[in-house]
C-alpha positions, 0 to 999 in steps of 0.5 A: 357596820362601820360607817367607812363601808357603809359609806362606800356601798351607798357609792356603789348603789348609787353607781349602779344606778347609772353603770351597773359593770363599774358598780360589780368592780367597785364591789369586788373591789370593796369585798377584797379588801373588806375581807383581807381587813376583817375576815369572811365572818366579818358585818362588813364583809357580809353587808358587802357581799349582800349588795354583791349578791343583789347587783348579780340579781341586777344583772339576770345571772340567775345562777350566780345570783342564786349563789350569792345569796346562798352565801349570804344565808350561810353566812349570816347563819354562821355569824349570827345563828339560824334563829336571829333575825338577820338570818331570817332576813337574808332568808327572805331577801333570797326567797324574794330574789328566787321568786322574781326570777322567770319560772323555768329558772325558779323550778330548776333552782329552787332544790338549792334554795330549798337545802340551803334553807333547811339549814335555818329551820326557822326562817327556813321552813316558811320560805321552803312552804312558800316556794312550793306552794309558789311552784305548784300554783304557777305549773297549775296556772301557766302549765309549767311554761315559761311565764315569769314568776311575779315579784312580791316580797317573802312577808 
């Protein structure tokens, strides 16, 4: 990633901190010109959509953040290949995101995640496991309610 990008993400993270709405318009604003300079599959044009995507998270849009990361997956299975880790990586930030979201939006997004994820067997199949083995734990224990789903990182 150059070091122009990277310096100006560390801007927008540290803006998110502290005004979450001029943080997603310096964002948009980067990945614009991000991609008119370098093209969709583009390390620059993907770290930039990879904080896009967790700054959605941020905001409780499930839906968009949902696709967001899915995006991200997609690209860095383009750019890289299904089997390199960066794409393991982008695989596990999504699962991780999905599972911090609250039940009954886990269960009603988690068919998207489980598509996009077959896409990437290897990374792919573990998150895919971990999903359902999470969705038939938490129905089990909270009977399918809308309990939130705990927090944990994919490891």
């Amino acid at each position: 990633m150059s070091s122009a990008v990277a310096a100006q993400l560390a801007s927008i993270q540290a803006v998110a901190a502290l005004d979450l709405p001029r943080a997603h318009a310096l964002a948009e604003q980067l990945d614009a010109t991000t991609t008119t300079a370098n093209g969709e599959m583009h390390v620059d044009t993907l770290r930039v959509r990879e904080v896009r995507a967790y700054l959605v998270h941020l905001t409780g849009h499930h839906d968009t953040a949902v696709a967001w990361y899915l995006h991200v997956v997609r690209l860095h299975a383009g750019l890289h290949g299904a089997n390199h880790e960066e794409t393991a990586l982008a695989v596990r930030r999504a699962y991780s995101m999905w599972k911090s979201l609250p039940n009954l939006d886990a269960v009603r997004l988690a068919d998207d995640l489980i598509n996009a994820f077959a896409e990437v067997p290897s990374a792919g199949t573990e998150a895919v496991r971990r999903m359902r083995e999470h969705m038939r734990s938490s129905h089990q224990t909270a009977g399918g309610g809308g309990q939130e789903c705990a927090a944990t990182p994919a490891g």
